[in-house]
Every structure is written in structure tokens, then in C-alpha cells.
C-alpha positions in Angstrom: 49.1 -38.7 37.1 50.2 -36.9 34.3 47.6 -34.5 32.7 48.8 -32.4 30.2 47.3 -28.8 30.0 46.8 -28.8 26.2 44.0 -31.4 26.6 42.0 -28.6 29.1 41.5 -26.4 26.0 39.7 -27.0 22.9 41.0 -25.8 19.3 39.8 -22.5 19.5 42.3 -22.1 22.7 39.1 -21.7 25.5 38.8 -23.9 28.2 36.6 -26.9 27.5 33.0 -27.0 29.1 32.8 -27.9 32.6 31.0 -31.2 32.2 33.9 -31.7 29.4 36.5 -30.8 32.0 34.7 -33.0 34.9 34.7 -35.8 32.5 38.6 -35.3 31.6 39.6 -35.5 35.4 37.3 -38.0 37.1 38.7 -40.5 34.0 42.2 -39.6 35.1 41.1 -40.1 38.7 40.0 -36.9 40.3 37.7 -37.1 43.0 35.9 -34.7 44.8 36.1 -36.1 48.4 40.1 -36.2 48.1 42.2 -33.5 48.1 44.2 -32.7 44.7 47.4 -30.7 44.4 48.8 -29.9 41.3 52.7 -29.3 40.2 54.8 -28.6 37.2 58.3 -27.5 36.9 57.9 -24.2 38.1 54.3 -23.6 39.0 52.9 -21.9 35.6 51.9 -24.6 33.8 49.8 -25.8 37.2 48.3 -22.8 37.7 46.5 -23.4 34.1 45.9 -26.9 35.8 44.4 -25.3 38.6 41.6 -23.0 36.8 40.8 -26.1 34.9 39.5 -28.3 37.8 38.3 -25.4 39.8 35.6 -25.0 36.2 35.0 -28.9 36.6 34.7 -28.5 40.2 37.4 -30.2 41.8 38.8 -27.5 44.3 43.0 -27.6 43.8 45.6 -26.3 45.4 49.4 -25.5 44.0 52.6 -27.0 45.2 54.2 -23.8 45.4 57.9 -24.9 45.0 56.7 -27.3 42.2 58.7 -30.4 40.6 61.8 -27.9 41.5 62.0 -27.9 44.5 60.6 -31.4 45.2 63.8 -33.1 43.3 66.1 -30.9 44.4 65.3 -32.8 47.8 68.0 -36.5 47.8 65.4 -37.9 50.2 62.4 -37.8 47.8 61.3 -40.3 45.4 61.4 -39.5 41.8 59.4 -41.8 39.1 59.0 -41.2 35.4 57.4 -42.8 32.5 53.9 -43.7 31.4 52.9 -46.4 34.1 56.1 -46.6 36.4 53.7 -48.0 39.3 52.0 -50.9 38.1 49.1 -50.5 40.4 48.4 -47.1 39.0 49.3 -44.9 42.1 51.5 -41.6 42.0 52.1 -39.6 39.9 54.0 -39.8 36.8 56.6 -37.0 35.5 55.5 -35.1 32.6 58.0 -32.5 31.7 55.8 -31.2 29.2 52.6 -30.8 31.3 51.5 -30.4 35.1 50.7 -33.2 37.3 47.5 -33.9 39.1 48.5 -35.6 42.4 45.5 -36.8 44.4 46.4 -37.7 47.9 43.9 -40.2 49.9 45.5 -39.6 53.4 44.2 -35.8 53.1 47.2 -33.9 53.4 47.4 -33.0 49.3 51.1 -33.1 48.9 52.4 -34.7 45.9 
């Protein structure tokens, strides 16, 4: 899912309160029992993502070769838009924000 950083902070540019945080990324589908990586383009923008859910609890981990290096890859699927599976899994491609990828099979890859 797409989860743009801007909504981690409030106006005065801090991070939001944990419980304000925890309530952001259980809505979007966070879940403590399953593991959660996070990507961007490059990894910056995730890393923001990152010390987000660690202050709502949600342990993360980084796809180190981000978005990059994932579609730089023929054999891997690529999706974009706002709901471009209609059951709601994946992720969708923000270019403007990192993506939360929450894996089920435990394995955290996006």
C-alpha cells in the first residue's frame, strides 16, 4: 500500500504521537504478527517510513535496493495506481511516498 511520509508528521514537522501513528498504519493494514518491509525509490524516503512504525510499534525492515532495483528486474511485476488490485493486496506505486508492503507468507519482501 501506498503511505505517503507527509501524513507521519504533523504541521509543526515532528512525528505524530505513537497512538496517532499506530492508528495511521493498522488503518492502512499494518499488523504486528506480519512482517512489514518498506521501499521507495531509493531507500530515503523509507527510512523516514521506517522510524515511523518503529514509534507505532510495528518493527520494519528496508528493502535496501528499493523500487530501483526491483523494476530494473524484466521478471518482476510492476502495478500502479490507487486500487490496481481489486481485492486490496500489494502494494501500489507511489512515486511520491514509500510503500508499506506487508507480506503474510513471512518472508517481508515486497
Amino acid at each position: 500500500m501506498s503511505a505517503p511520509t507527509t501524513a507521519n508528521v504533523g504541521a509543526d514537522g515532528r512525528f505524530l504521537s505513537p497512538e496517532a501513528l499506530r492508528e495511521r498504519f493498522t488503518s492502512l493494514g499494518v499488523r504486528a504478527d506480519v512482517p512489514t518491509a518498506v521501499y521507495c525509490g531509493s531507500g530515503v524516503t523509507a527510512a523516514h517510513e521506517i522510524a515511523a512504525l518503529e514509534i507505532a510499534g510495528f518493527p520494519a525492515a528496508l528493502y535496501p535496493g528499493s523500487f530501483s532495483e526491483w523494476s530494473n528486474n524484466d521478471s518482476n511485476e510492476v502495478v500502479t495506481g490507487a486500487a490496481p488490485y481489486p481485492d486490496g493486496a500489494g502494494a501500489a506505486i507511489d512515486p511520491d511516498g514509500a510503500d508499506v508492503a506487508t507480506d503474510p507468507d513471512g518472508d517481508a519482501a515486497p
